[in-house]
N, CA, C and O atoms as CSV, one atom per row, in Angstrom:
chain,resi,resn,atom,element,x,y,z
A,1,UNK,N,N,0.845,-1.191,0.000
A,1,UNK,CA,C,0.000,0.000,0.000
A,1,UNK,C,C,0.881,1.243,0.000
A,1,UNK,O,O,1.851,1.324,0.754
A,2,UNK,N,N,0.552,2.176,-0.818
A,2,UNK,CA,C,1.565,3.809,-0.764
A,2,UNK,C,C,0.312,4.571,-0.847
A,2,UNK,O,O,-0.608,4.181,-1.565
A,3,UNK,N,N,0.217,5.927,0.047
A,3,UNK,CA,C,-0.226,7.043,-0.206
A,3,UNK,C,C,0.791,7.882,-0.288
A,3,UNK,O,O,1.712,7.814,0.526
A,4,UNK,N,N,0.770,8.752,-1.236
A,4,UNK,CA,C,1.616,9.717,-1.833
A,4,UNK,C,C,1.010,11.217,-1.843
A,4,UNK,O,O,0.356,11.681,-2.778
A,5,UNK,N,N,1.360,11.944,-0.563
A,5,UNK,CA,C,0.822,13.401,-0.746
A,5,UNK,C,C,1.877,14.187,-1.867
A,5,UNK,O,O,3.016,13.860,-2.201
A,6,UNK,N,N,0.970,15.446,-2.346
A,6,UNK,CA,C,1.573,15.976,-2.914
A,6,UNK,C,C,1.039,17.377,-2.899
A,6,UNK,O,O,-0.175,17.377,-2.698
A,7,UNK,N,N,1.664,18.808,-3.079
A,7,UNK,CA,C,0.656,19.669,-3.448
A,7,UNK,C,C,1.260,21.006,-2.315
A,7,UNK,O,O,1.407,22.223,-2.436
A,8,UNK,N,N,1.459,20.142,-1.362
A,8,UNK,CA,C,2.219,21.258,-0.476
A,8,UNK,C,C,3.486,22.419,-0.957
A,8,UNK,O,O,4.348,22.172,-1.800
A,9,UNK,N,N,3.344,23.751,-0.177
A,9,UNK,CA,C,4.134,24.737,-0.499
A,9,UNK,C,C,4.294,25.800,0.180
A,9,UNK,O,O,3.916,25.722,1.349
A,10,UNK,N,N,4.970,27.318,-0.348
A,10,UNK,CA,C,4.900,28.215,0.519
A,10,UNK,C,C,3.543,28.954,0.217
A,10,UNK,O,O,2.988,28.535,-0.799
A,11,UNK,N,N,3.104,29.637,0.667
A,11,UNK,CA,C,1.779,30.393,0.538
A,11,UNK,C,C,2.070,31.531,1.813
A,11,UNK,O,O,2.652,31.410,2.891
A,12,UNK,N,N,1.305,32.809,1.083
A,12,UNK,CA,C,1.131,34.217,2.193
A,12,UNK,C,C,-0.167,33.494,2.871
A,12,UNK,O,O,-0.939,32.596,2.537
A,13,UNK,N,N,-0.063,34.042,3.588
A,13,UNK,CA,C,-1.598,33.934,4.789
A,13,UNK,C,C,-2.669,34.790,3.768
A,13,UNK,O,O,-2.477,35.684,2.944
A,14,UNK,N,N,-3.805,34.124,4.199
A,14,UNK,CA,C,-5.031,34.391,3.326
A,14,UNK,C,C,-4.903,33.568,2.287
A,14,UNK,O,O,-6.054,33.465,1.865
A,15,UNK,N,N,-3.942,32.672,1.361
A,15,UNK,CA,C,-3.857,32.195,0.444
A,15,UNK,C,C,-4.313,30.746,0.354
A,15,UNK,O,O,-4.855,30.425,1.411
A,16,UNK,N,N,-4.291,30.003,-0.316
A,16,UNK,CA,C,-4.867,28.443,-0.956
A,16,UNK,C,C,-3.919,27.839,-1.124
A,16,UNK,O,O,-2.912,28.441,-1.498
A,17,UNK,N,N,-3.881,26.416,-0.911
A,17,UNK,CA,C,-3.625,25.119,-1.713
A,17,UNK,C,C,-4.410,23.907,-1.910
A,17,UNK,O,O,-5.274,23.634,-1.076
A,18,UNK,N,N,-4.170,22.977,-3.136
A,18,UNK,CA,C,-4.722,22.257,-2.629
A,18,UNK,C,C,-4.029,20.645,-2.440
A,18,UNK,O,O,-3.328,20.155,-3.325
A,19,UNK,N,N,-4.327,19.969,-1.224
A,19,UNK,CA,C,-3.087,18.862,-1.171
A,19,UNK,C,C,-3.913,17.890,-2.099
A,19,UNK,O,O,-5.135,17.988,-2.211
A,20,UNK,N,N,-3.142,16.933,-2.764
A,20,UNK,CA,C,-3.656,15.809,-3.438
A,20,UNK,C,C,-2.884,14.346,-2.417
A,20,UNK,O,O,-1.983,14.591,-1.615
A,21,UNK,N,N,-3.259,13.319,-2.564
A,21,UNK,CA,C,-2.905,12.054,-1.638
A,21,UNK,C,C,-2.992,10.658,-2.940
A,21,UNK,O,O,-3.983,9.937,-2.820
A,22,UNK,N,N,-2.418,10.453,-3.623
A,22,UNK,CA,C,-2.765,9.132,-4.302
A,22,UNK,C,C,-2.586,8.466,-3.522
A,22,UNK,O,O,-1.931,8.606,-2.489
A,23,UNK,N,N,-3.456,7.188,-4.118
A,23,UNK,CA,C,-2.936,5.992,-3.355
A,23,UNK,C,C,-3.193,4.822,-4.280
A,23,UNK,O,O,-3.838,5.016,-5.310
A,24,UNK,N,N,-2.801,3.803,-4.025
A,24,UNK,CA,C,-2.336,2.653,-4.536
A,24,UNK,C,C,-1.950,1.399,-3.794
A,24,UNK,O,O,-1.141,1.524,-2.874
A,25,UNK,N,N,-2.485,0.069,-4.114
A,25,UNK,CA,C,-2.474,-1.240,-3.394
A,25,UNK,C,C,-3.399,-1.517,-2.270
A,25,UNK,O,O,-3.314,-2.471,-1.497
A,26,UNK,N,N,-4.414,-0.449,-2.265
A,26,UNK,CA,C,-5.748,-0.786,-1.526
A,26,UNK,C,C,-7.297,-0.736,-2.422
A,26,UNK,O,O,-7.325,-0.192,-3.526
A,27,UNK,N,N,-8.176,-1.173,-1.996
A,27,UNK,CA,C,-9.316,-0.719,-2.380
A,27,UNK,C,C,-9.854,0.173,-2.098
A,27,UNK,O,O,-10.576,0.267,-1.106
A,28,UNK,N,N,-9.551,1.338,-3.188
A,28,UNK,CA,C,-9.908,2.842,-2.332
A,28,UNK,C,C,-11.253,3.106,-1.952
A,28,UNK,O,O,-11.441,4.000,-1.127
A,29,UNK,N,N,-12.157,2.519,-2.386
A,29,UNK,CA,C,-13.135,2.905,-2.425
A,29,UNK,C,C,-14.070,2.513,-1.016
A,29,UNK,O,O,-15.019,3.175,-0.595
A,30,UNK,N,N,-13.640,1.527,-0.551
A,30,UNK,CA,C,-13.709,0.702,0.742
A,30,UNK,C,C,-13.509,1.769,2.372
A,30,UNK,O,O,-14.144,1.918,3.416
A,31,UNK,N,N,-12.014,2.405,1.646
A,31,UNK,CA,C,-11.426,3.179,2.879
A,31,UNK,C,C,-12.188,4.380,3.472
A,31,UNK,O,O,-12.992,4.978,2.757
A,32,UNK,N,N,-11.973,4.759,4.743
A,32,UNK,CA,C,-12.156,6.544,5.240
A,32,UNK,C,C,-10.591,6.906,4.942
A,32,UNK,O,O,-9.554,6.396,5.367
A,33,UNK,N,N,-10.775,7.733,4.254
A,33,UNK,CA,C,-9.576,8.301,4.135
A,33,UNK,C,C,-9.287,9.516,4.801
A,33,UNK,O,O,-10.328,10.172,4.800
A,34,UNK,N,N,-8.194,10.260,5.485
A,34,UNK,CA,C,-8.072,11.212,6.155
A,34,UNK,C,C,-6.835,12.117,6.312
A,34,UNK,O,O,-5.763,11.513,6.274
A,35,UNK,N,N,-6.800,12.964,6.420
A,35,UNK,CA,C,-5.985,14.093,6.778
A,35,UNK,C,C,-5.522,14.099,7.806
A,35,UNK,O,O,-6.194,13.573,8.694
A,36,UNK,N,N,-3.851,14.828,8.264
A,36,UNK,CA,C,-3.019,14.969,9.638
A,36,UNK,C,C,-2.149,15.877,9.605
A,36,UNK,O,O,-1.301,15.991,8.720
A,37,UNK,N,N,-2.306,16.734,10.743
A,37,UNK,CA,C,-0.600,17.280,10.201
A,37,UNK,C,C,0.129,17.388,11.594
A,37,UNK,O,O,-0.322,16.934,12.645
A,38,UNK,N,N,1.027,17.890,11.482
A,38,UNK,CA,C,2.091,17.773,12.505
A,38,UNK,C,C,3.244,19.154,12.384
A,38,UNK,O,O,4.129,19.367,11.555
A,39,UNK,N,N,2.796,19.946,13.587
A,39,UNK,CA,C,3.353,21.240,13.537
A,39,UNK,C,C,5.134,20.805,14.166
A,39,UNK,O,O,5.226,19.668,14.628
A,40,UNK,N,N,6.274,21.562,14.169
A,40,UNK,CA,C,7.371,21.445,14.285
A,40,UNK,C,C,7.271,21.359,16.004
A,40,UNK,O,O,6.327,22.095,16.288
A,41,UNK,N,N,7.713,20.906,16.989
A,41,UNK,CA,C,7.373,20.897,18.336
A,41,UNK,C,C,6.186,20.303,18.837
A,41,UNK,O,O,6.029,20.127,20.045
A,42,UNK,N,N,5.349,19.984,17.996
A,42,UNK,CA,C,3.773,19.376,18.356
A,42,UNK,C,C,3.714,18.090,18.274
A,42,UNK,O,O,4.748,17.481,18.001
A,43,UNK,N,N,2.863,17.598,18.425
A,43,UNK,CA,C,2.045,16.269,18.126
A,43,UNK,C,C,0.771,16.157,16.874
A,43,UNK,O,O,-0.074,16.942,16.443
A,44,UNK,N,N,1.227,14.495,16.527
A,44,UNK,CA,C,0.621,14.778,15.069
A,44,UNK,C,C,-1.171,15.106,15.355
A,44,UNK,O,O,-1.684,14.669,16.386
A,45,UNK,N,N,-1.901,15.802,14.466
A,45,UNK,CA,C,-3.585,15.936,15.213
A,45,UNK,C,C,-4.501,15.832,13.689
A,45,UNK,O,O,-4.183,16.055,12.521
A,46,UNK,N,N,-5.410,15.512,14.159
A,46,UNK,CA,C,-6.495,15.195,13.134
A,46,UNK,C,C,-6.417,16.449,12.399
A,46,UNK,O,O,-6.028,17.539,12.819
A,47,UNK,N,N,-6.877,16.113,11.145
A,47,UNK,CA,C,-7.585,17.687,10.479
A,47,UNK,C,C,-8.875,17.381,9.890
A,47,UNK,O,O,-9.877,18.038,10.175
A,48,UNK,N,N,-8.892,16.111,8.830
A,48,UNK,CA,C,-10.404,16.129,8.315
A,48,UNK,C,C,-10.494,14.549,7.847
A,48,UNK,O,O,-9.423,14.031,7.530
A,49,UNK,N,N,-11.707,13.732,7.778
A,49,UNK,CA,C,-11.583,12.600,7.483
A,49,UNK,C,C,-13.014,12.552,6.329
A,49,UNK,O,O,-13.966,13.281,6.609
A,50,UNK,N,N,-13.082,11.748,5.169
A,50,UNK,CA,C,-14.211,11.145,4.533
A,50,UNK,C,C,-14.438,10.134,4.531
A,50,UNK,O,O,-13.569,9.282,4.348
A,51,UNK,N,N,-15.736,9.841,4.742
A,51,UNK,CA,C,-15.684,8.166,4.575
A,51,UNK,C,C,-15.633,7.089,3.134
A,51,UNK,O,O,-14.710,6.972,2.327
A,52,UNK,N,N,-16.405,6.679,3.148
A,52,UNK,CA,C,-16.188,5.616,2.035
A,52,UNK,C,C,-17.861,6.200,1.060
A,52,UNK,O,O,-18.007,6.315,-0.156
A,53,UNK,N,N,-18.863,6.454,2.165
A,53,UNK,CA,C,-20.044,7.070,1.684
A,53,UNK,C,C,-19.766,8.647,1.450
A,53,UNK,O,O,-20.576,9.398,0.908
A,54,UNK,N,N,-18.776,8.948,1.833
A,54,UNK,CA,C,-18.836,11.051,1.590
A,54,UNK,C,C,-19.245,11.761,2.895
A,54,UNK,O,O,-19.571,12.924,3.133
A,55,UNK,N,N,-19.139,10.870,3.512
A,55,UNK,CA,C,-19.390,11.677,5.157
A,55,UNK,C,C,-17.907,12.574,5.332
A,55,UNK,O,O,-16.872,12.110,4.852
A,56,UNK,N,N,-17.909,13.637,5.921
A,56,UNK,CA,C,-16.441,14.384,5.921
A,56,UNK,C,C,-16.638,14.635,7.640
A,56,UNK,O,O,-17.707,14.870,8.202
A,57,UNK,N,N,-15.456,14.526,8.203
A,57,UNK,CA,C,-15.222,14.959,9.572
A,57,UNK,C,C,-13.752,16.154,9.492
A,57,UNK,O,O,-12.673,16.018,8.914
A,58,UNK,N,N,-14.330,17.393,10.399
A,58,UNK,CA,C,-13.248,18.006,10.397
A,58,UNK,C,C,-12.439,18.848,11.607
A,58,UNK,O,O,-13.268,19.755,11.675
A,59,UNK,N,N,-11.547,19.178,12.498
A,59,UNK,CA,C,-11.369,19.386,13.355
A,59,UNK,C,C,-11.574,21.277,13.379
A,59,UNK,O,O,-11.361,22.147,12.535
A,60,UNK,N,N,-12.148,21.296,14.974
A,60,UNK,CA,C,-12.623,22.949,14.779
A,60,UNK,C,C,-11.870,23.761,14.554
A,60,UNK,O,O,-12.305,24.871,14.247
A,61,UNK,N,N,-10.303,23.512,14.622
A,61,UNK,CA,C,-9.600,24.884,13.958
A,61,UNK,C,C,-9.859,24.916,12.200
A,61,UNK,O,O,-9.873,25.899,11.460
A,62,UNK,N,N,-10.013,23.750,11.931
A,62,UNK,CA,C,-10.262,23.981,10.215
A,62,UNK,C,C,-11.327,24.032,9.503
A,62,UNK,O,O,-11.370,24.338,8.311
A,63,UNK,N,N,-12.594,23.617,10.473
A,63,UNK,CA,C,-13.714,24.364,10.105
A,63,UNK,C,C,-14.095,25.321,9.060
A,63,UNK,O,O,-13.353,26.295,9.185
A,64,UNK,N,N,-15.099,25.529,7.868
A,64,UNK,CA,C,-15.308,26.713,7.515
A,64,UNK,C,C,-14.243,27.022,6.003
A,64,UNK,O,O,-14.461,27.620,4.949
A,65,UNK,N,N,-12.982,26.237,6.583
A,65,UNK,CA,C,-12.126,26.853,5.464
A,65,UNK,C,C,-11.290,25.938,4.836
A,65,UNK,O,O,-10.718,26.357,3.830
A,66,UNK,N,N,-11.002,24.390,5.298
A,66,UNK,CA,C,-10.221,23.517,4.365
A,66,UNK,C,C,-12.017,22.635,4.117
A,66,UNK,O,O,-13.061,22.733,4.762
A,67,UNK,N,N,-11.583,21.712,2.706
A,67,UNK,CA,C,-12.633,20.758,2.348
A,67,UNK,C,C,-11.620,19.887,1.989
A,67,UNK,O,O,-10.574,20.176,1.408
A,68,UNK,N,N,-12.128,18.421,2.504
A,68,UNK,CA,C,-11.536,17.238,2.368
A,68,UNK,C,C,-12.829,16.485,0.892
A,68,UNK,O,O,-13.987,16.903,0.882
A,69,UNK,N,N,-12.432,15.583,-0.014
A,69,UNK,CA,C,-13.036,15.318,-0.676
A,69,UNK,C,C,-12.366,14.212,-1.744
A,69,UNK,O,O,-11.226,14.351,-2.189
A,70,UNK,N,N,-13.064,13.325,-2.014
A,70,UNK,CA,C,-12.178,12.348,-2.855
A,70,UNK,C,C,-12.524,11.842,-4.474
A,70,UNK,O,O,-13.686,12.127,-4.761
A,71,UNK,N,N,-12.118,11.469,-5.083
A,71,UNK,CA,C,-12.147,10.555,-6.002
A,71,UNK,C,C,-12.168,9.251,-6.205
A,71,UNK,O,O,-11.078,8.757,-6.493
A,72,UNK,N,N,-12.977,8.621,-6.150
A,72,UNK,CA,C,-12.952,6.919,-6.145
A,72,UNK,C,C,-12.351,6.494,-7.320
A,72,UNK,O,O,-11.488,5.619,-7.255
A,73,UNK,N,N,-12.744,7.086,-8.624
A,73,UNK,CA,C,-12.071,6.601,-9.830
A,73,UNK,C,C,-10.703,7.124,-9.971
A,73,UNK,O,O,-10.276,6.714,-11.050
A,74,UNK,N,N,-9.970,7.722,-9.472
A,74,UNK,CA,C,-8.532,8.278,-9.752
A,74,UNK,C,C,-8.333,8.067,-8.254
A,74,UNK,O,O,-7.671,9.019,-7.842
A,75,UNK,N,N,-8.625,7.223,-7.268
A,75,UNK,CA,C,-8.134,6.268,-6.200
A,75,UNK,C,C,-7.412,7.990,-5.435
A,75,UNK,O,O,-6.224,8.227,-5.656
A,76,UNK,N,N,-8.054,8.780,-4.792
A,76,UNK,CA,C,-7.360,9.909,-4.732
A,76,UNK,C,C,-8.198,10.873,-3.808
A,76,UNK,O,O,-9.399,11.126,-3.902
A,77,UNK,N,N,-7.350,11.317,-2.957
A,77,UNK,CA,C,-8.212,12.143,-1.722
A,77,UNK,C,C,-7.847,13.660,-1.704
A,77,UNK,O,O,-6.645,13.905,-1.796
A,78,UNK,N,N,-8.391,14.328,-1.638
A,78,UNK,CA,C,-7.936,16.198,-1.694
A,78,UNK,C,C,-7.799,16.816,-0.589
A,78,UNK,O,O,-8.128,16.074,0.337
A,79,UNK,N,N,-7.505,17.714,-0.283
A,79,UNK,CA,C,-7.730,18.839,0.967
A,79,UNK,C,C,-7.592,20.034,1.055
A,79,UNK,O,O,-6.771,20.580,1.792
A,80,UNK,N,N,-8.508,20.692,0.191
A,80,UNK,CA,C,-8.810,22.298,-0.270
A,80,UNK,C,C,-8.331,22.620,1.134
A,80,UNK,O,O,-8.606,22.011,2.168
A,81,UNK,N,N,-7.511,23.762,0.969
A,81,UNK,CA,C,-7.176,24.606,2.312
A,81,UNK,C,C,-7.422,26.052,1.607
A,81,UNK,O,O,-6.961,26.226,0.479
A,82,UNK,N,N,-8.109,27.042,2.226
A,82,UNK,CA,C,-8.328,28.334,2.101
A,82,UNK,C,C,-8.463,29.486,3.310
A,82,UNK,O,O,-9.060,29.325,4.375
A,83,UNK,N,N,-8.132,30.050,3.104
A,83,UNK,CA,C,-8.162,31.148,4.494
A,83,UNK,C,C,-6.673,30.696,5.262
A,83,UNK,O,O,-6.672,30.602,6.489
A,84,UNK,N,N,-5.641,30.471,4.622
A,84,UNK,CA,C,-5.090,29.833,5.329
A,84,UNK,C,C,-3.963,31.189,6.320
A,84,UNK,O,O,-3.646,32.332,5.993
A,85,UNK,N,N,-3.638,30.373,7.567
A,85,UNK,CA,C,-3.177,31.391,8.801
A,85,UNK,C,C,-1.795,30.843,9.201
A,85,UNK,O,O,-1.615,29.628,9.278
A,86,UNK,N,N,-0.985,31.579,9.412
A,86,UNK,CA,C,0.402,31.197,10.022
A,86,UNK,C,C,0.336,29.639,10.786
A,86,UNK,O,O,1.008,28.676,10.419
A,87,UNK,N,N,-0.523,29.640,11.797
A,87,UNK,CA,C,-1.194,28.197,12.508
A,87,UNK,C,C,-1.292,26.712,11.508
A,87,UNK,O,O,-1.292,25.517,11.801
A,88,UNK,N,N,-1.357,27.316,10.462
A,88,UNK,CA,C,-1.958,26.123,9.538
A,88,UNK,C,C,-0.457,24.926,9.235
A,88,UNK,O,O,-0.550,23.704,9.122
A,89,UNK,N,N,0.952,25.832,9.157
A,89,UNK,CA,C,2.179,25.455,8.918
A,89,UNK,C,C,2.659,24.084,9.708
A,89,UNK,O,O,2.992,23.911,10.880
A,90,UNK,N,N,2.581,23.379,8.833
A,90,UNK,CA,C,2.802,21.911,9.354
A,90,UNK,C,C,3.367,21.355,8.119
A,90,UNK,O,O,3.517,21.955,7.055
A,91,UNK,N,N,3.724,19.891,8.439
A,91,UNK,CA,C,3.531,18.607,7.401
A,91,UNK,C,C,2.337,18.263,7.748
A,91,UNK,O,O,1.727,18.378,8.811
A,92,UNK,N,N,2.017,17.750,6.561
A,92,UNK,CA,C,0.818,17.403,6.230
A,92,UNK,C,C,0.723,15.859,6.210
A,92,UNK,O,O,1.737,15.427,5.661
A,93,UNK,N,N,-0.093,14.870,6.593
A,93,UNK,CA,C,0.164,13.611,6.189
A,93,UNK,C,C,-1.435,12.547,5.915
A,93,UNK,O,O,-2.261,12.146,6.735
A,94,UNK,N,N,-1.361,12.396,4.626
A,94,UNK,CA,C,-1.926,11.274,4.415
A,94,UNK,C,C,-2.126,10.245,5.061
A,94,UNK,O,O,-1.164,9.681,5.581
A,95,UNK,N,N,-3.872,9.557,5.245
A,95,UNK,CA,C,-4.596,8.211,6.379
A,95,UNK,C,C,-5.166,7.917,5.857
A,95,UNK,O,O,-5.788,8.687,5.125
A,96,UNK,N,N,-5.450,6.097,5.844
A,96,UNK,CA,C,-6.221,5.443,5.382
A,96,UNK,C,C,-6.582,4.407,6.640
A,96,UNK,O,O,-5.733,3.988,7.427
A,97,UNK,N,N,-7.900,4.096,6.679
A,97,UNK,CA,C,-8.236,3.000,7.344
A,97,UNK,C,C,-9.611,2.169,6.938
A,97,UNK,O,O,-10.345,2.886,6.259
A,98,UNK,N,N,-10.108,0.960,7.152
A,98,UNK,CA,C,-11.111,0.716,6.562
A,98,UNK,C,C,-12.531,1.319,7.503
A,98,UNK,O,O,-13.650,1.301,6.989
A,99,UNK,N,N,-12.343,1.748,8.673
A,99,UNK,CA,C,-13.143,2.425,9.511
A,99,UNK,C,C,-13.166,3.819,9.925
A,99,UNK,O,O,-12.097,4.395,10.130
A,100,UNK,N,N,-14.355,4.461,10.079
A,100,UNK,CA,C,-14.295,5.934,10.605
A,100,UNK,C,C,-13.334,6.462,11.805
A,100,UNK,O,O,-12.675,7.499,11.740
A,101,UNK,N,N,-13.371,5.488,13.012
A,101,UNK,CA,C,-13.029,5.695,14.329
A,101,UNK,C,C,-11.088,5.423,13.723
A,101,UNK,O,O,-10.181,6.254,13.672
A,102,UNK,N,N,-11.087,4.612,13.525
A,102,UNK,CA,C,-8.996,4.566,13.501
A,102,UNK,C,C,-8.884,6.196,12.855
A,102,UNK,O,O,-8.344,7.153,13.409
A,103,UNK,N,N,-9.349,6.182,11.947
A,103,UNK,CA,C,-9.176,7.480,11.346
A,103,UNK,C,C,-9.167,8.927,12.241
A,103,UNK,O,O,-8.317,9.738,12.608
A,104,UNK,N,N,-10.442,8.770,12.348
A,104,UNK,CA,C,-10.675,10.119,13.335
A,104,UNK,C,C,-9.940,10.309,14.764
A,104,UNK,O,O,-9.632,11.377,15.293
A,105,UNK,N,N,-9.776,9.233,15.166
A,105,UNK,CA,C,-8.809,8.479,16.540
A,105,UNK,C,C,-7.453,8.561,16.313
A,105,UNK,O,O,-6.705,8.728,17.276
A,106,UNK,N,N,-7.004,8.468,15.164
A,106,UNK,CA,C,-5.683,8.997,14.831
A,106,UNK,C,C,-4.777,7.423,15.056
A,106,UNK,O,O,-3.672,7.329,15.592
A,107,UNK,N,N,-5.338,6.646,14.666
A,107,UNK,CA,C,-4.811,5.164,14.199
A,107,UNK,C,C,-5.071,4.562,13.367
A,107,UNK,O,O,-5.487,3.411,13.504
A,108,UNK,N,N,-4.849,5.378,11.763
A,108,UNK,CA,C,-4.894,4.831,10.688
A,108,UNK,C,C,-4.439,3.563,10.634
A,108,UNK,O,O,-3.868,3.182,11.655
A,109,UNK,N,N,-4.537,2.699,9.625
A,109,UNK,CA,C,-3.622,1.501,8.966
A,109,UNK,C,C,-2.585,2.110,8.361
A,109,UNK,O,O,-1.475,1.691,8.689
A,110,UNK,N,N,-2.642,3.166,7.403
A,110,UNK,CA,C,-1.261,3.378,6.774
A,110,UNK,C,C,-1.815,4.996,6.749
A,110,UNK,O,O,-2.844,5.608,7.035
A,111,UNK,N,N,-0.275,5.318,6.151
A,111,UNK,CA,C,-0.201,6.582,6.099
A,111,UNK,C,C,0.908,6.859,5.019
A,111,UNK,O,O,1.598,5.925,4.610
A,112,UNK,N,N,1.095,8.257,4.515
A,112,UNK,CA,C,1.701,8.904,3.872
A,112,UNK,C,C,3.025,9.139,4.238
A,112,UNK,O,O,3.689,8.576,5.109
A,113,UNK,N,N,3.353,10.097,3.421
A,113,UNK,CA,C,5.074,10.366,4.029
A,113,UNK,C,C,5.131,11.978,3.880
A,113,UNK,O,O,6.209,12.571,3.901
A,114,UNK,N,N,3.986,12.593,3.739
A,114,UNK,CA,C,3.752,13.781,4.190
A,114,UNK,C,C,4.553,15.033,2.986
A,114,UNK,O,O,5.577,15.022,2.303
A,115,UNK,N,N,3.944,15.565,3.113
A,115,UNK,CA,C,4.038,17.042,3.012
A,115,UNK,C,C,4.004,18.785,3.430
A,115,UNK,O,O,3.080,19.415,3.947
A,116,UNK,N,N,5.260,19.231,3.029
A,116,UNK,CA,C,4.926,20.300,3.805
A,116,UNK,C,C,4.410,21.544,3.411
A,116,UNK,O,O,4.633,22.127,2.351
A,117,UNK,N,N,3.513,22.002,4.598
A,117,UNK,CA,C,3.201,23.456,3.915
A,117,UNK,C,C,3.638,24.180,4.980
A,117,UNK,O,O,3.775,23.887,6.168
A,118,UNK,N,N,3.832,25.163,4.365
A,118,UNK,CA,C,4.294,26.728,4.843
A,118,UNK,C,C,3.380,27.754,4.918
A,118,UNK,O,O,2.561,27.634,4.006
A,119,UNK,N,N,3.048,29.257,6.009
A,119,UNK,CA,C,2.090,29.757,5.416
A,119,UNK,C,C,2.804,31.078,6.520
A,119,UNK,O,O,2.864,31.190,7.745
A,120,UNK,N,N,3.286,31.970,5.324
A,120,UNK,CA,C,3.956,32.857,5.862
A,120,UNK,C,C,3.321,34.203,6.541
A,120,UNK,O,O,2.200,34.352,6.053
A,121,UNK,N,N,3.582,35.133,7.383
A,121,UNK,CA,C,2.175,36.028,7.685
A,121,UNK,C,C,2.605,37.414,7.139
A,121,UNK,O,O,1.824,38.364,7.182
């Protein structure tokens, strides 16, 4: 199994990206797939999860302004970020699990190898 983020960068505050996550050697369509990031000094923390039906979960600092969203046919998960704030500056990391709770619980099956964004003020 590989998830492969990609998409991360520098950005001014107020600005956009959007992360992309392939993946490959699972049945994507099966999975909740989910979002993480991990600030420099922190611990890694949820950001947003979808399920396998399109249910999206998202944590209250990102509320309002990132959208998590996927592709079943191009096996592929997104994570519109907008409004984005100095706070937002992390790696980013790609989750897969076949259940809502590992996901949202922050015990995927696999994961990414991350990406970073920057978000300068």
């Amino acid at each position: 199994v590989q998830l492969v983020e990609s998409g991360g960068g520098l950005v001014q505050a107020g600005g956009s990206l959007r992360l992309s996550c392939a993946t490959s050697g699972l049945t994507f369509g099966l999975y909740t797939m989910g979002w993480f990031r991990q600030a420099p000094g922190k611990e890694r923390e949820f950001v947003a999860a979808i399920t396998r039906n399109g249910e999206t979960y998202y944590a209250d600092s990102v509320k309002g302004r990132f959208t998590i969203s996927r592709d079943n046919g191009a096996n592929t998960v997104y994570l519109r970020e907008n409004n984005l704030i100095p706070e937002d500056t992390a790696v980013y990391y790609c989750a897969a699990a076949l259940g809502t709770r590992p996901v949202v619980g922050g015990t995927p099956s696999y994961w990414g190898q991350g990406t970073q964004v920057t978000v300068s003020s």
